[in-house]
NUNU-521515 format. One record per residue: x negated, y negated, z of N, C-alpha, C, CB in turn. Coordinates in steps of 0.1 Angstrom, whole numbers, padded with zeros to 4 digits, always signed. Glycine has a CB too. Layout:
// residues N
XYZXYZXYZXYZ ...
//
This chain:
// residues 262
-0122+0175-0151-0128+0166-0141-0137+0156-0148-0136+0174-0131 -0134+0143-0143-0144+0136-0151-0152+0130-0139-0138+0125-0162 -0163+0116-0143-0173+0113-0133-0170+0092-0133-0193+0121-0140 -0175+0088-0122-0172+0076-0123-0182+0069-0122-0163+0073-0115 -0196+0060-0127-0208+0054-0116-0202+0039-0114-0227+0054-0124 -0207+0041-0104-0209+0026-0096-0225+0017-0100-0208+0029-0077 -0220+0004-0105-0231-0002-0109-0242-0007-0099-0226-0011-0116 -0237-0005-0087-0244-0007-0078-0249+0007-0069-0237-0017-0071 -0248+0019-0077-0251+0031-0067-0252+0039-0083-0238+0036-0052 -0267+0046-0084-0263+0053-0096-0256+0070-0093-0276+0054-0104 -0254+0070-0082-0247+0087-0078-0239+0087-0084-0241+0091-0065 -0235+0101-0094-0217+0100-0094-0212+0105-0089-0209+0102-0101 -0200+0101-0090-0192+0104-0079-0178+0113-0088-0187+0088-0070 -0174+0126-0088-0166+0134-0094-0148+0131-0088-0173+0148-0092 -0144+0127-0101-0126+0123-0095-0119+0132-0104-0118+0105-0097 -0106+0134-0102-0097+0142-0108-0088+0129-0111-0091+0155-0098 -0083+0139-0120-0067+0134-0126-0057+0139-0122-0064+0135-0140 -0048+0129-0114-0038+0134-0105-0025+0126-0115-0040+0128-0085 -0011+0132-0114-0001+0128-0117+0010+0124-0107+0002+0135-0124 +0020+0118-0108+0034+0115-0105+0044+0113-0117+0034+0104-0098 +0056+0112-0110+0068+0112-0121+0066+0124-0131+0068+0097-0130 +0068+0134-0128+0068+0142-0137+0054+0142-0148+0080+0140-0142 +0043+0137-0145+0034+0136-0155+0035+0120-0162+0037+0149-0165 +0044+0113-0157+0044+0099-0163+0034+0092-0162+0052+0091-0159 +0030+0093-0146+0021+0082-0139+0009+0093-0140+0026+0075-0121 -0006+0085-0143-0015+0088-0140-0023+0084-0131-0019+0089-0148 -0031+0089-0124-0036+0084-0111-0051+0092-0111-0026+0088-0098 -0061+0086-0111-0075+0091-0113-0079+0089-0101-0083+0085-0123 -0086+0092-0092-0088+0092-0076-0103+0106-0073-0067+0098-0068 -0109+0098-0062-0121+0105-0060-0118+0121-0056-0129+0097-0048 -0123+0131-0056-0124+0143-0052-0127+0144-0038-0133+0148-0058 -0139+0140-0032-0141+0140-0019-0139+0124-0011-0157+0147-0017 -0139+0115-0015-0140+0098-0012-0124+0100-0010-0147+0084-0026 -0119+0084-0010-0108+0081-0003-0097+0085-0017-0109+0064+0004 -0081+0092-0008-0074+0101-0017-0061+0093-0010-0077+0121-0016 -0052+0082-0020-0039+0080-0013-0029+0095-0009-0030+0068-0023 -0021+0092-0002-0015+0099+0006+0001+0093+0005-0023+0098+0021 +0011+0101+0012+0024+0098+0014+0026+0085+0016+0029+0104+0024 +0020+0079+0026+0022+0066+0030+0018+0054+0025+0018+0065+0039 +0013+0055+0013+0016+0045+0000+0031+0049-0009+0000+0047-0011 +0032+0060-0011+0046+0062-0017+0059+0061-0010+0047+0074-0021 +0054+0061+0004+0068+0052+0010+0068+0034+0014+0069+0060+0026 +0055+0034+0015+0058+0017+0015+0060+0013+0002+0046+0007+0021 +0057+0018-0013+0059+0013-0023+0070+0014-0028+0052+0016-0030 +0081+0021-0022+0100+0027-0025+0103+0015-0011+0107+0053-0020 +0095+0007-0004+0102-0003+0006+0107-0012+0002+0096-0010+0014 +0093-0017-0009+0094-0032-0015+0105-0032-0022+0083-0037-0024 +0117-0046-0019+0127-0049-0034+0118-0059-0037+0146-0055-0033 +0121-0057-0054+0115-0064-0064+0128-0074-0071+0108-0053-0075 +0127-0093-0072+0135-0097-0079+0131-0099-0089+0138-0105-0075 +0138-0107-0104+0133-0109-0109+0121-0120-0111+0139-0107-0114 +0107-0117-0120+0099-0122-0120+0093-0128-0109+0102-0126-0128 +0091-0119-0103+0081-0114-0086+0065-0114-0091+0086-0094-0079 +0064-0122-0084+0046-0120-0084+0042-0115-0069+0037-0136-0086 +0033-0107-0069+0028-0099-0061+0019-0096-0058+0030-0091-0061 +0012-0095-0049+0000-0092-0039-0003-0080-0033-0001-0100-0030 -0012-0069-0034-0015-0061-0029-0030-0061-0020-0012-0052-0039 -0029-0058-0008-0036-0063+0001-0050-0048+0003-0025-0069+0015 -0062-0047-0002-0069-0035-0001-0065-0018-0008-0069-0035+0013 -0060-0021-0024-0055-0017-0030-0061+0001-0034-0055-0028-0039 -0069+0000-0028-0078+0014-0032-0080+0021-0044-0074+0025-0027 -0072+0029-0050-0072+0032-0068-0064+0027-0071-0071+0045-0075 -0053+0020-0066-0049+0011-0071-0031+0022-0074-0060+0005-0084 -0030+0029-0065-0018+0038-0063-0004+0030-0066-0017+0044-0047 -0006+0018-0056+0009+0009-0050+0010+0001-0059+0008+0001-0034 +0001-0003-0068+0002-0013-0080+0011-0002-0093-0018-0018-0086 +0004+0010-0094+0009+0018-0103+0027+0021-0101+0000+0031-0102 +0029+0020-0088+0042+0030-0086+0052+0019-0089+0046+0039-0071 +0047+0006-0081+0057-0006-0085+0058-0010-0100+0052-0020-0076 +0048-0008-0109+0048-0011-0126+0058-0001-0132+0032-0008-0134 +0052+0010-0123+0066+0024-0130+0077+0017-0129+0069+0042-0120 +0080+0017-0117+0095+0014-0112+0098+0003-0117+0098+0013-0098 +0094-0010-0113+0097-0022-0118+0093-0028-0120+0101-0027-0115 +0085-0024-0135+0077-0034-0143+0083-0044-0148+0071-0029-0154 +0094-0042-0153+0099-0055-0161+0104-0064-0154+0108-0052-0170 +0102-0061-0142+0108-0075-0137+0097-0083-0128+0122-0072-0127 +0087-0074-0131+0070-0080-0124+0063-0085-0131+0060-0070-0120 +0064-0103-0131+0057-0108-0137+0042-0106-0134+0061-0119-0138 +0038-0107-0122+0025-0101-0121+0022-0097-0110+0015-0108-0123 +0010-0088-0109+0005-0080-0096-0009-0080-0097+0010-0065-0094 -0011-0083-0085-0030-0084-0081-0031-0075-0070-0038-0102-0074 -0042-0064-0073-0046-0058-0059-0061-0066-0055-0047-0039-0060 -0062-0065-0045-0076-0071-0038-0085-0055-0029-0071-0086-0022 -0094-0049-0037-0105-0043-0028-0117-0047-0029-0106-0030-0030 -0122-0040-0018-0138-0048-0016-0146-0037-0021-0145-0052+0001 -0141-0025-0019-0152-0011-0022-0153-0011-0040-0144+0008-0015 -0163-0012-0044-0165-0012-0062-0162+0001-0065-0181-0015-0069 -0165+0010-0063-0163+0025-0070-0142+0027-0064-0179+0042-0061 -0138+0020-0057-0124+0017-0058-0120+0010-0070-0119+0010-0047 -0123-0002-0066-0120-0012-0076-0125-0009-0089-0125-0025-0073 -0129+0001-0091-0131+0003-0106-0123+0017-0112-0148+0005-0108 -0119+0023-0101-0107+0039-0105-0092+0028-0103-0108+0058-0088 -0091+0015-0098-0078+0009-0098-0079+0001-0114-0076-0001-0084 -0086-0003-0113-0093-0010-0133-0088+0003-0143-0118-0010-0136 -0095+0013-0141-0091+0025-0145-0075+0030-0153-0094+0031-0134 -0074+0027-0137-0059+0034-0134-0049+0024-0143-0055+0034-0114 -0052+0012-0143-0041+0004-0146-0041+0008-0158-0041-0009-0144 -0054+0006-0166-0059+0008-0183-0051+0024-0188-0080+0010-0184 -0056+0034-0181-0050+0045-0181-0030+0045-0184-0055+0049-0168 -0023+0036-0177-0014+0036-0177-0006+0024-0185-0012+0038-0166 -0015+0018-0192-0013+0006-0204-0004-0002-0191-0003+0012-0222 -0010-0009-0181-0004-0022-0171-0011-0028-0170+0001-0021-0158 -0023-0028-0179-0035-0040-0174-0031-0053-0179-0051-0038-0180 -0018-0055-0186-0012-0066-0188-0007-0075-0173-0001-0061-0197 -0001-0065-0167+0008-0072-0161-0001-0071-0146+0025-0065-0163 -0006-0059-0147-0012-0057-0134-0027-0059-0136-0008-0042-0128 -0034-0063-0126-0051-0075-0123-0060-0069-0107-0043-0100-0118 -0071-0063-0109-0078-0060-0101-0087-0070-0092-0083-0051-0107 -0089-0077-0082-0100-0084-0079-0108-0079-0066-0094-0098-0078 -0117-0082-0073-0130-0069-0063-0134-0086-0050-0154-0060-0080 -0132-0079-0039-0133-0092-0028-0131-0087-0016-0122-0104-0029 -0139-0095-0008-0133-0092+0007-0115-0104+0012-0151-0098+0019 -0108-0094+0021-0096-0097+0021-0103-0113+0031-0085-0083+0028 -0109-0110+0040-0113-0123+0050-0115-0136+0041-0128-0120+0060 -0118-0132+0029-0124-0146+0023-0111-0151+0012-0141-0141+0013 -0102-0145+0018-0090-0147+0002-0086-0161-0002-0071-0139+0004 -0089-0170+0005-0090-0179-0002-0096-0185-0013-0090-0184+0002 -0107-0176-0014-0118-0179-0025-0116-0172-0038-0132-0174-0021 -0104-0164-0036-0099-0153-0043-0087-0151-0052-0098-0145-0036 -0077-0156-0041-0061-0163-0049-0060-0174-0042-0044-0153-0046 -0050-0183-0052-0043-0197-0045-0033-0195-0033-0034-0205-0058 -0038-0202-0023-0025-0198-0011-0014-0200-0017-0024-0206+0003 -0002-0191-0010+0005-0198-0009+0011-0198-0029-0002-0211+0000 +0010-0183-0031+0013-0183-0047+0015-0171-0053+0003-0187-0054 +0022-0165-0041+0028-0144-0043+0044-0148-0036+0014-0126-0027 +0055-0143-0041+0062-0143-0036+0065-0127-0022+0070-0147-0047 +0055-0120-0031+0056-0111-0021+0043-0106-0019+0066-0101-0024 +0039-0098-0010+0022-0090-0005+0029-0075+0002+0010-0103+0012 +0021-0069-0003+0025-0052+0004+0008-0046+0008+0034-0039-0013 +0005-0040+0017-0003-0040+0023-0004-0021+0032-0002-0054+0031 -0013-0013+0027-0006-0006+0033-0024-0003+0043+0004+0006+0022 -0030-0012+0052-0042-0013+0061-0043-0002+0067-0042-0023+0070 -0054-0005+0072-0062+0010+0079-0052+0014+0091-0080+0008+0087 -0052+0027+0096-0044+0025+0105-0053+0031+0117-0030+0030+0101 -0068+0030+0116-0074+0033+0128-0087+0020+0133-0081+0049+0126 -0087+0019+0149-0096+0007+0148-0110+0012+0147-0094-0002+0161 -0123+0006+0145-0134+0011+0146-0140+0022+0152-0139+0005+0147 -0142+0035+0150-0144+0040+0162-0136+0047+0169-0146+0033+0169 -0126+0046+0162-0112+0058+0168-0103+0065+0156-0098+0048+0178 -0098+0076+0165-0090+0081+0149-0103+0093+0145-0088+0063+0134 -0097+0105+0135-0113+0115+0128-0117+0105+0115-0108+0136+0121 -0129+0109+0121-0137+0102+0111-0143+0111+0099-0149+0095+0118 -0143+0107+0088-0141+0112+0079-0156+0114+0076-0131+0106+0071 -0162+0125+0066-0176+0124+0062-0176+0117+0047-0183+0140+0063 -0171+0110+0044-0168+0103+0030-0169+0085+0038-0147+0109+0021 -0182+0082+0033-0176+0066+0037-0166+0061+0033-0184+0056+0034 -0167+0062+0019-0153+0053+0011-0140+0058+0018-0151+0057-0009 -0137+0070+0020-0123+0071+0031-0129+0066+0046-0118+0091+0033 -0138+0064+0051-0138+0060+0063-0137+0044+0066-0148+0066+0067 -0146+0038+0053-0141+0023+0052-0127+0021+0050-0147+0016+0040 -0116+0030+0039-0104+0027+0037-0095+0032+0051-0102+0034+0024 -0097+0038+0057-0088+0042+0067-0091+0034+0083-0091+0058+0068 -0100+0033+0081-0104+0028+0094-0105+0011+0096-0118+0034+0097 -0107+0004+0106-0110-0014+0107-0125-0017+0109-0101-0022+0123 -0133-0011+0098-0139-0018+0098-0146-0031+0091-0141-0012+0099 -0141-0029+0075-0142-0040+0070-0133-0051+0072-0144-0039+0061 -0121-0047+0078-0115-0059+0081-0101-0050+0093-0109-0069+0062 -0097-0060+0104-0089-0058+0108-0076-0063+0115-0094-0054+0112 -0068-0056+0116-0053-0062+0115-0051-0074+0119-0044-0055+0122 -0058-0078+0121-0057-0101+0123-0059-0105+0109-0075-0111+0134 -0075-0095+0104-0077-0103+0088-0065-0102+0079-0089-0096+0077 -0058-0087+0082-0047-0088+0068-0036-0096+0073-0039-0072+0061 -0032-0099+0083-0020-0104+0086-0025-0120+0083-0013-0100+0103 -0038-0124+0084-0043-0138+0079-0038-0140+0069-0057-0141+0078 -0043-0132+0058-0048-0132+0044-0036-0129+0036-0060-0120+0043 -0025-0121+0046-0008-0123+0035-0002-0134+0045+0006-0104+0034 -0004-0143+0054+0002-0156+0058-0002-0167+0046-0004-0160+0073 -0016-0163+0044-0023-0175+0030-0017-0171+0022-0038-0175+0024 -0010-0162+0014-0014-0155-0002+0006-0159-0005-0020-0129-0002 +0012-0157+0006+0022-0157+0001+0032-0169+0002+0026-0147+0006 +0041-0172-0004+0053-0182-0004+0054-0186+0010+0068-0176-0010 +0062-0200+0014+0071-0197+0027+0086-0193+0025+0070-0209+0036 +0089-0187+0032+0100-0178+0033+0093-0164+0025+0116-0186+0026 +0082-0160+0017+0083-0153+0008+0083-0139+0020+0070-0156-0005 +0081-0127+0012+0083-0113+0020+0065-0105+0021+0098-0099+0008 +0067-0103+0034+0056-0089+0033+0059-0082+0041+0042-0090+0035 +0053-0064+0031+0056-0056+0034+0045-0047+0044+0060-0053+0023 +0049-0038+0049+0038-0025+0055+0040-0019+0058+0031-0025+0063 +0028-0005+0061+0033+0006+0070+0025+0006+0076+0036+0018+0068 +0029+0014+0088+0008+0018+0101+0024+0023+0112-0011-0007+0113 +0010+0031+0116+0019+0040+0128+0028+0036+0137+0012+0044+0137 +0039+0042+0141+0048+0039+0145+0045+0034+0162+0056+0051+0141 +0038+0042+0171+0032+0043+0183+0026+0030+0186+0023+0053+0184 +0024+0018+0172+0013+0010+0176+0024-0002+0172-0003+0012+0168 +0036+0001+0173+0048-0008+0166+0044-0023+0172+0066-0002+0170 +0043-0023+0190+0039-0032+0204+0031-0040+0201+0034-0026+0217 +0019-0042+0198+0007-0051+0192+0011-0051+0177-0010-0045+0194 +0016-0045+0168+0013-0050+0154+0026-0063+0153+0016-0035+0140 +0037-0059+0161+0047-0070+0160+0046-0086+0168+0058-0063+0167 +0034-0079+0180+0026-0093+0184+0016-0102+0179+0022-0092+0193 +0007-0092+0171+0002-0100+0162+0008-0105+0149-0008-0096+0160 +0015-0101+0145+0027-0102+0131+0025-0120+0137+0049-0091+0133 +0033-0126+0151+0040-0136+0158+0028-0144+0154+0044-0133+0174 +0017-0147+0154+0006-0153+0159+0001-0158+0146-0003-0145+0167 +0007-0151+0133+0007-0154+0119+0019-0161+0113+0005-0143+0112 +0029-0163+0118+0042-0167+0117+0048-0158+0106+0042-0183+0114 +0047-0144+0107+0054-0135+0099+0064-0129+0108+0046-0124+0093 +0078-0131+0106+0086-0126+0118+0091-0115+0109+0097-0137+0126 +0093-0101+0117+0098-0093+0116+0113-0090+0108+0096-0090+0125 +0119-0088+0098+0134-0081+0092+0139-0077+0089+0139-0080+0087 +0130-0062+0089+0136-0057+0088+0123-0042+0090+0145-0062+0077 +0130-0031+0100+0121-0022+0100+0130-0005+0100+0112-0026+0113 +0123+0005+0094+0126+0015+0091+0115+0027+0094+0129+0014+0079 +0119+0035+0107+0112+0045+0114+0108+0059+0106+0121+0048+0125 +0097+0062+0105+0099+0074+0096+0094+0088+0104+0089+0072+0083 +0101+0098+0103+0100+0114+0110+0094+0123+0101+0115+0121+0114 +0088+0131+0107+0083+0145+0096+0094+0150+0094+0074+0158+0101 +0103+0153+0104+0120+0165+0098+0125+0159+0111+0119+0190+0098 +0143+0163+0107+0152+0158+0116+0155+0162+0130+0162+0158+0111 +0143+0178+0126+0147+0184+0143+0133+0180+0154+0150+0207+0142 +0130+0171+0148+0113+0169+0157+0117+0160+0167+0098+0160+0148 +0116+0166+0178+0114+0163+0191+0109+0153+0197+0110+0169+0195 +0094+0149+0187+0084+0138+0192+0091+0127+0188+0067+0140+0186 +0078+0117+0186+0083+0101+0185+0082+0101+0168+0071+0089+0195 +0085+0091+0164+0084+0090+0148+0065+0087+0146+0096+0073+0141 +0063+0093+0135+0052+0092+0130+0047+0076+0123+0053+0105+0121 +0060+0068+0117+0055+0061+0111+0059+0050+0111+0054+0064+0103 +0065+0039+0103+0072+0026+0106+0069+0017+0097+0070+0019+0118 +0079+0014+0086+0082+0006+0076+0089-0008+0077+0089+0014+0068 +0077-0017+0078+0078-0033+0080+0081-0044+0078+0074-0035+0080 +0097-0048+0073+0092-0065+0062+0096-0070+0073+0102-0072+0045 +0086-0084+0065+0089-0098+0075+0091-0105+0066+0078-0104+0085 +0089-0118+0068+0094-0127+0065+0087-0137+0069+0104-0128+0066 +0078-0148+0058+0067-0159+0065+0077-0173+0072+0053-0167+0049 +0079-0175+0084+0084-0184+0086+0103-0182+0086+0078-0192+0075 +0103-0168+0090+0120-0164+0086+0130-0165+0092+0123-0153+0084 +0127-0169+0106+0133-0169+0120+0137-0157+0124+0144-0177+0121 +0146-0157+0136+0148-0148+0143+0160-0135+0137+0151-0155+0156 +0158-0123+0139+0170-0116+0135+0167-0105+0126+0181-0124+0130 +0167-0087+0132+0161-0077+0123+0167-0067+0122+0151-0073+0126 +0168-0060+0110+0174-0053+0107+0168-0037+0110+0176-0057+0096 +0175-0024+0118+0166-0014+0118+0173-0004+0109+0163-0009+0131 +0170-0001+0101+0174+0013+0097+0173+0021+0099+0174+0016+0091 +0182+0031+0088+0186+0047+0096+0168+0052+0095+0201+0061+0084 +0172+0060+0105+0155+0070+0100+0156+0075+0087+0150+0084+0109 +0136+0077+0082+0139+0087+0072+0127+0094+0076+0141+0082+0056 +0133+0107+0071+0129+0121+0072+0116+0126+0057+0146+0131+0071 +0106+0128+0061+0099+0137+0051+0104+0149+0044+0088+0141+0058 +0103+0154+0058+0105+0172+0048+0122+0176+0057+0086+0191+0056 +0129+0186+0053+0145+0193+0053+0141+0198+0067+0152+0208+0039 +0128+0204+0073+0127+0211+0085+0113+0212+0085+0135+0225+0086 +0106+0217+0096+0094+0220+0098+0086+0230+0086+0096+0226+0112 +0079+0228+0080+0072+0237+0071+0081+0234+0056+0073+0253+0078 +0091+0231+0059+0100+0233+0046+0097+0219+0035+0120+0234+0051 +0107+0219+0023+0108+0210+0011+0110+0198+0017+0120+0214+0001 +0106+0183+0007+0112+0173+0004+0127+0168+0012+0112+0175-0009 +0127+0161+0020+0142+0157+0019+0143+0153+0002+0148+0143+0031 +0159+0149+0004+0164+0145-0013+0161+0129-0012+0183+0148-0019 +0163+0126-0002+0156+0107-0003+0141+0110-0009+0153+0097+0018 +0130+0120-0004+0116+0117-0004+0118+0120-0018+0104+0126+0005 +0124+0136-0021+0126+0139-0038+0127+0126-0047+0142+0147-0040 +0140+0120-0041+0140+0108-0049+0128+0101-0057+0145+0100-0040 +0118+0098-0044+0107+0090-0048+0096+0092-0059+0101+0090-0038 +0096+0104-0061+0087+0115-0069+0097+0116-0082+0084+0131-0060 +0110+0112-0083+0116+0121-0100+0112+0107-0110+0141+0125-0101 +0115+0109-0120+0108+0108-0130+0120+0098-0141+0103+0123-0134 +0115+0090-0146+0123+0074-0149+0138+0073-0140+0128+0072-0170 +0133+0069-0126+0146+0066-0123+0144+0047-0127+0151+0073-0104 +0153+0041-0134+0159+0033-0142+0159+0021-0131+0172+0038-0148 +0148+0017-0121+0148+0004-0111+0150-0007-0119+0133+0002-0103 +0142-0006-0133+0137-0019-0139+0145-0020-0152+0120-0019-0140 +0155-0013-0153+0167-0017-0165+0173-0035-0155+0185+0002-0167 
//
């Protein structure tokens, strides 16, 4: 276990060393504060990467979605910026990159998303992946960790700011990506409209194939300026059944040099 301070808070704060890819990827992340989850490793297996793609990551946290896209397809990533506002984030994503020798290719900028113009040049990512809070102020369990409660929740910024802030950041025609709950598909697609990001393509996600309920999740590209016409794909499944393993798609996500970036 090691400790992290924040130059602006002398508490420390105790993080572990977490892995992926078989021990490839390192990932240093708070103990009790904000801890990515599944749903950065599925919107980060969304994004296609062309060559020499520059990229925007919108409220980056330790900086998870920067790491998995360098694994996979570093060499064809000329660069990647994440944007967080929280410092003891933005400094386990600093970390994280250094840790995993990508601080070349991959760049941390500590900022509020509302202000991103002050931050990147519009209009100079071909792509932005974003994976936002998916509760509004005040709803949703609230966590006793601010740093997870800022990261999960709309408070420092909400789904108008990020859909602003990847309309600025990115190309026209360029792609962005997301996830957020499936249930709330009705407003995220109407505000998407009001940014001129039109929807292209979307992919429903289930806990297992025998669940009854509605899908838990929903995997987003659009397109700034793309026109009309979307693609839905097949569902995907988390786990083989209730309680049980990996499907072999999720397996997929987790094995270790699969070869994206030859």
């Amino acid at each position: 276990m090691a400790t992290i301070r924040s130059a602006e808070n002398v508490k420390e704060e105790q993080i572990s060393e977490d892995s992926l890819f078989g021990g490839d990827l390192k990932c240093f992340q708070a103990t009790k504060g904000y801890r990515f989850s599944v749903d950065s490793v599925l919107v980060s297996h969304f994004v296609s990467v062309r060559e020499n793609t520059r990229i925007l990551d919108l409220g980056s946290g330790c900086g998870i979605i920067l790491l998995i896209l360098l694994y996979r397809w570093g060499k064809k990533i000329s660069e990647i910026v994440g944007v967080e506002f929280q410092h003891n984030l933005a400094s386990l994503a600093k970390k994280n990159l250094q840790a995993n020798g990508f601080q070349t290719t991959g760049k941390i900028v500590e900022g509020d998303i509302r202000k991103l113009s002050s931050l990147v040049a519009p209009e100079s990512f071909d792509s932005i992946v974003c994976n936002p809070p998916f509760f509004g102020h005040g709803s949703g369990r609230q966590s006793s960790s601010e740093e997870a409660r800022l990261a999960r929740h709309q408070i420092l910024a909400n789904l108008d700011d990020f859909f602003a802030a990847s309309a600025l950041a990115v190309k026209n025609k360029g792609t962005v990506y997301f996830i957020y709950p499936a249930g709330q598909i009705g407003t995220f697609i109407t505000l998407l409209g009001k940014h001129r990001l039109q929807v292209k393509k979307l992919q429903f996600v289930y806990s297992y194939p025998q669940m009854k309920n509605n899908a838990r999740l929903v995997l987003i590209e659009c397109s700034k300026n793309g026109g009309g016409g979307a693609n839905i794909l097949a569902p995907l499944y988390i786990y083989s059944e209730k309680n049980g393993a990996f499907t072999e798609e999720m397996q997929d996500f987790y094995k270790k040099n699969i070869c994206l970036q030859c």
